[in-house]
C-alpha atoms as an extended CHARMM CRD file, in Angstrom:
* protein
*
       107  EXT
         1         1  UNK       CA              9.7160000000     -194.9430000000     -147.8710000000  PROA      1               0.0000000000
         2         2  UNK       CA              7.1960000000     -195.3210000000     -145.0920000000  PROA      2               0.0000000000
         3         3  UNK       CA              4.7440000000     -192.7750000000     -144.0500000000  PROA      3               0.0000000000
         4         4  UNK       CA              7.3800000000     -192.4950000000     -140.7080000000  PROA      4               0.0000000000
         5         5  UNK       CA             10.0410000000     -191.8990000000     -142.5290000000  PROA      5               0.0000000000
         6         6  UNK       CA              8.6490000000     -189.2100000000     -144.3390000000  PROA      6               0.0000000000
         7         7  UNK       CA              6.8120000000     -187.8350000000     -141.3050000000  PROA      7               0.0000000000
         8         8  UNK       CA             10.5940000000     -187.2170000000     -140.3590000000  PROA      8               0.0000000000
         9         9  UNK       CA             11.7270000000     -185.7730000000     -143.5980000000  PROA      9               0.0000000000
        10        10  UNK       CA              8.9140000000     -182.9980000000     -143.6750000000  PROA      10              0.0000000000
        11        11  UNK       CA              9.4160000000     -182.4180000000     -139.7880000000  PROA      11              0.0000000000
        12        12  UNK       CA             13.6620000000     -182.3510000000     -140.3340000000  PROA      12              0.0000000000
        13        13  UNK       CA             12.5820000000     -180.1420000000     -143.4410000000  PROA      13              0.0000000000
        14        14  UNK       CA             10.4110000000     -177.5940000000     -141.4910000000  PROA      14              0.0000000000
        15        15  UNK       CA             13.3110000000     -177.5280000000     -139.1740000000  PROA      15              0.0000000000
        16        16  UNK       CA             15.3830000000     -176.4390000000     -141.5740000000  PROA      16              0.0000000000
        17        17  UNK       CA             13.5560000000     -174.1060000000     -143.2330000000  PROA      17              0.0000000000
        18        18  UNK       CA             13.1720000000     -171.9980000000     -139.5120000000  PROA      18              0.0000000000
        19        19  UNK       CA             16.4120000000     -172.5140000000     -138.3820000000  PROA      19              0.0000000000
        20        20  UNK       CA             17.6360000000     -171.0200000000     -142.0070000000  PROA      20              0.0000000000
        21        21  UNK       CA             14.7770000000     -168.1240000000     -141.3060000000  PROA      21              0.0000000000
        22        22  UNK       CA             15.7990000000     -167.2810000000     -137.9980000000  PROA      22              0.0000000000
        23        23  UNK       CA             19.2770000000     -167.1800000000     -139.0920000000  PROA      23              0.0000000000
        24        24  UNK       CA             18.6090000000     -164.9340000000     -142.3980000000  PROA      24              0.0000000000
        25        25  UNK       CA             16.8070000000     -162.1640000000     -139.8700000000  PROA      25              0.0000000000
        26        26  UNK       CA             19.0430000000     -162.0700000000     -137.1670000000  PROA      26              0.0000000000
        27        27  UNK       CA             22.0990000000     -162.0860000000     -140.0130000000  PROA      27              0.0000000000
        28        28  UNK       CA             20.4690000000     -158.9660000000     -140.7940000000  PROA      28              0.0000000000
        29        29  UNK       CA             20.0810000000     -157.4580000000     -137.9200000000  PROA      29              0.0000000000
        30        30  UNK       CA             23.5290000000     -157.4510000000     -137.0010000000  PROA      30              0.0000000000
        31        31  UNK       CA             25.0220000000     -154.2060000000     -138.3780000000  PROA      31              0.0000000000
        32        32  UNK       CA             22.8220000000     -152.1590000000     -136.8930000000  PROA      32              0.0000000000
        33        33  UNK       CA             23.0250000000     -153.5660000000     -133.5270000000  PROA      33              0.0000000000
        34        34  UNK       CA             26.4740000000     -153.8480000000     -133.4840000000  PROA      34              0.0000000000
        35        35  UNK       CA             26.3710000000     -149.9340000000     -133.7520000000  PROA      35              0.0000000000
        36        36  UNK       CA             23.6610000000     -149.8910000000     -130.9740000000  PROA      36              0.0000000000
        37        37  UNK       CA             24.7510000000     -151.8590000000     -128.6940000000  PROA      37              0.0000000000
        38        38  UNK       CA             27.8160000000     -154.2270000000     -129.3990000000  PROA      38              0.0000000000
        39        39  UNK       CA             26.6040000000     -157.0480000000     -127.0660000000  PROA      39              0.0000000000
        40        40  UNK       CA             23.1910000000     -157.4810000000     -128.5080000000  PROA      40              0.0000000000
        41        41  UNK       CA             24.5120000000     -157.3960000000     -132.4700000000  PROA      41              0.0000000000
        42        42  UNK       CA             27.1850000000     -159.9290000000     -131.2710000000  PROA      42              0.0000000000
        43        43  UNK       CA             24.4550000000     -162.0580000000     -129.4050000000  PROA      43              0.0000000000
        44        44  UNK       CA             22.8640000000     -161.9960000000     -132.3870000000  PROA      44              0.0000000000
        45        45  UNK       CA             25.6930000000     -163.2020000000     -134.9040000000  PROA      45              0.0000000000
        46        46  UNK       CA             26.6960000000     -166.1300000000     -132.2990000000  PROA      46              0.0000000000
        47        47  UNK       CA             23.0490000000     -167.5970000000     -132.3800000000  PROA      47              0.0000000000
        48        48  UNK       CA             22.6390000000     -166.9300000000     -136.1360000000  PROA      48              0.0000000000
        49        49  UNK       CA             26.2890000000     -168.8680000000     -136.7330000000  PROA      49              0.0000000000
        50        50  UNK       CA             24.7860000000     -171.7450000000     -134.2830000000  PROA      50              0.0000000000
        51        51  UNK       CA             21.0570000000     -171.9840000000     -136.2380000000  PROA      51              0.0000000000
        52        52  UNK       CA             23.0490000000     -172.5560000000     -139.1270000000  PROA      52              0.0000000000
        53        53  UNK       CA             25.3730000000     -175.5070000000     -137.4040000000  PROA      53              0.0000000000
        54        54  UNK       CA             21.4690000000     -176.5990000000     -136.8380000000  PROA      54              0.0000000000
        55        55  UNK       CA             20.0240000000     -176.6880000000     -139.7130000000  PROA      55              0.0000000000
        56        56  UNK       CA             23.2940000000     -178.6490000000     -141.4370000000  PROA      56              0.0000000000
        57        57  UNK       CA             23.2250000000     -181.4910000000     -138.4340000000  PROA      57              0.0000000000
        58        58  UNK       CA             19.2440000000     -181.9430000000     -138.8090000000  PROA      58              0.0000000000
        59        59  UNK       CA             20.3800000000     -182.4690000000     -142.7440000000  PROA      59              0.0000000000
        60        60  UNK       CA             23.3930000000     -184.3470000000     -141.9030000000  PROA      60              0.0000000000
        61        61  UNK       CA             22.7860000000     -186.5980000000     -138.6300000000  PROA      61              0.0000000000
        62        62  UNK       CA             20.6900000000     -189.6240000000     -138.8080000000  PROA      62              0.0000000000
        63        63  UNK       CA             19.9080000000     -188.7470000000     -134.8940000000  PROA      63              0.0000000000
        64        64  UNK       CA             20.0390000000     -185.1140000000     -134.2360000000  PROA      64              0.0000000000
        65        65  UNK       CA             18.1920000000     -184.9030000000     -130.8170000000  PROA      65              0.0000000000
        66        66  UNK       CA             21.3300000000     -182.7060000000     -130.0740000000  PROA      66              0.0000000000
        67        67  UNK       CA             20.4770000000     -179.9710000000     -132.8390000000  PROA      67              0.0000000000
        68        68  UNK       CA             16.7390000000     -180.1430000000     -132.0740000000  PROA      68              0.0000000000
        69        69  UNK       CA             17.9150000000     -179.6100000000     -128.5800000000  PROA      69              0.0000000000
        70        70  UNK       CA             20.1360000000     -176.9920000000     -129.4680000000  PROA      70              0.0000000000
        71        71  UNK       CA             17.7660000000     -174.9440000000     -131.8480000000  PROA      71              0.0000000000
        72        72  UNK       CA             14.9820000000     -175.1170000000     -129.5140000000  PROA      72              0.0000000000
        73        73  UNK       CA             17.0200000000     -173.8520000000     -126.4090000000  PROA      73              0.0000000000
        74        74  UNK       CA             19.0300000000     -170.8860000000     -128.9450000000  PROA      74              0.0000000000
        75        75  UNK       CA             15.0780000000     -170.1840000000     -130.5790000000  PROA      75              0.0000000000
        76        76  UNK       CA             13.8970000000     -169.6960000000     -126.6530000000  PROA      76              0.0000000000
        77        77  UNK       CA             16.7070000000     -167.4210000000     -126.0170000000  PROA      77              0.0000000000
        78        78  UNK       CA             16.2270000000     -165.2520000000     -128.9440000000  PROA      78              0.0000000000
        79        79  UNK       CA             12.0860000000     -165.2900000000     -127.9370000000  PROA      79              0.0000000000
        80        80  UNK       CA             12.7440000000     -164.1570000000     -124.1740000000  PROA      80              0.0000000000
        81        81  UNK       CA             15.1760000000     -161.5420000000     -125.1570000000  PROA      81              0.0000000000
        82        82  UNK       CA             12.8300000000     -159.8010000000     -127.3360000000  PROA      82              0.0000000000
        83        83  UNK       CA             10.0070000000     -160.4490000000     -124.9040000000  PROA      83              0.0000000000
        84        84  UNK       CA             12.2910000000     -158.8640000000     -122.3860000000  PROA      84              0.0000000000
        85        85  UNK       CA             13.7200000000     -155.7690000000     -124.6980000000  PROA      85              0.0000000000
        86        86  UNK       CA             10.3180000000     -154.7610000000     -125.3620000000  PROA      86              0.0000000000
        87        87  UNK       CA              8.8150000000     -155.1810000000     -121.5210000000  PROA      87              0.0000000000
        88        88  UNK       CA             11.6490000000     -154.4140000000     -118.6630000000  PROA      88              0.0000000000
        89        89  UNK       CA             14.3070000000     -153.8240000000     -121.4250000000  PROA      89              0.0000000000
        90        90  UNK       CA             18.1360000000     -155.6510000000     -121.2570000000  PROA      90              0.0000000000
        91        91  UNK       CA             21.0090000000     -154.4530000000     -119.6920000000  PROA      91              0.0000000000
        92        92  UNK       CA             22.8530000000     -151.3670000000     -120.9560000000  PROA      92              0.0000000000
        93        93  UNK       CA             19.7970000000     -149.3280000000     -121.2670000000  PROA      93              0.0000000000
        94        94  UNK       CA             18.9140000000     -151.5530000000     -124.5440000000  PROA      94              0.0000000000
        95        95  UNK       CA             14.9860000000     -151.4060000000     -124.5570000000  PROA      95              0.0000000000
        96        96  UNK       CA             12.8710000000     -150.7460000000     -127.2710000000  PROA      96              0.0000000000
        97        97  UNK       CA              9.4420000000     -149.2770000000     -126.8220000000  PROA      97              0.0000000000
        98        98  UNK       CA              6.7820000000     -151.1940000000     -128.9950000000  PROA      98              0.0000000000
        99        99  UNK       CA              7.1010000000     -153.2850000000     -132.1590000000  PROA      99              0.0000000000
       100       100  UNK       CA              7.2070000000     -152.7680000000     -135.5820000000  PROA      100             0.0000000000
       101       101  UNK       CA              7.1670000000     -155.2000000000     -138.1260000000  PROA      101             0.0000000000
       102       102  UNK       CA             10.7350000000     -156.2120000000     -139.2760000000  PROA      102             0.0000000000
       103       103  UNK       CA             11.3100000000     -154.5860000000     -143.1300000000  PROA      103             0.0000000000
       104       104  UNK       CA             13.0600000000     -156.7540000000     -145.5530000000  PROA      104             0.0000000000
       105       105  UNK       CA             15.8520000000     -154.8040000000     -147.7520000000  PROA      105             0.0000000000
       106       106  UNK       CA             14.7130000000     -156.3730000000     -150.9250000000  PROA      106             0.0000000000
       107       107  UNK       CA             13.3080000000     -154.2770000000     -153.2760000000  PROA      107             0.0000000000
């Protein structure tokens, strides 16, 4: 193995290992904001199902500009609808004043 070809494997493997983390906390997230407000909980399980399509094609595909494409663009999405939910708030009345950090239900 050349020093590109593992310059690839760590990079795929860091890829991995955030498109599994985004997926775990917005997986999480879900019940709650399903309750809340349907559309963001559901917005939430359809980019968490597509992370995890993601992470298995940068595993899988020997040329995955698609899922680093993909992952990016979903990623962004997720980032300007937080942004945006904490600033001008989403539609529905969905805004959440401040930030706290995220607790994990782990004892």
């Amino acid at each position: 193995m050349n020093s590109a070809h593992a310059a690839e494997a760590t990079l795929r493997g860091v890829g991995v290992c955030c498109a599994v983390a985004n997926t775990v906390l917005h997986t999480l997230l879900v019940p709650d904001h399903l309750e809340e407000k349907f559309y963001i909980g559901f917005l939430f399980a359809v980019g968490s199902a597509v992370m995890i399509v993601v992470a298995a094609a940068l595993v899988s595909l020997k040329h995955a500009m698609a899922a680093w494409l993909t992952g990016s663009l979903v990623s962004l999405g997720m980032i300007i609808g937080f942004l945006l939910s904490r600033t001008i708030g989403l539609p529905d009345g969905y805004y959440e004043p401040g930030w706290e950090p995220p607790t994990v239900p782990f004892p």
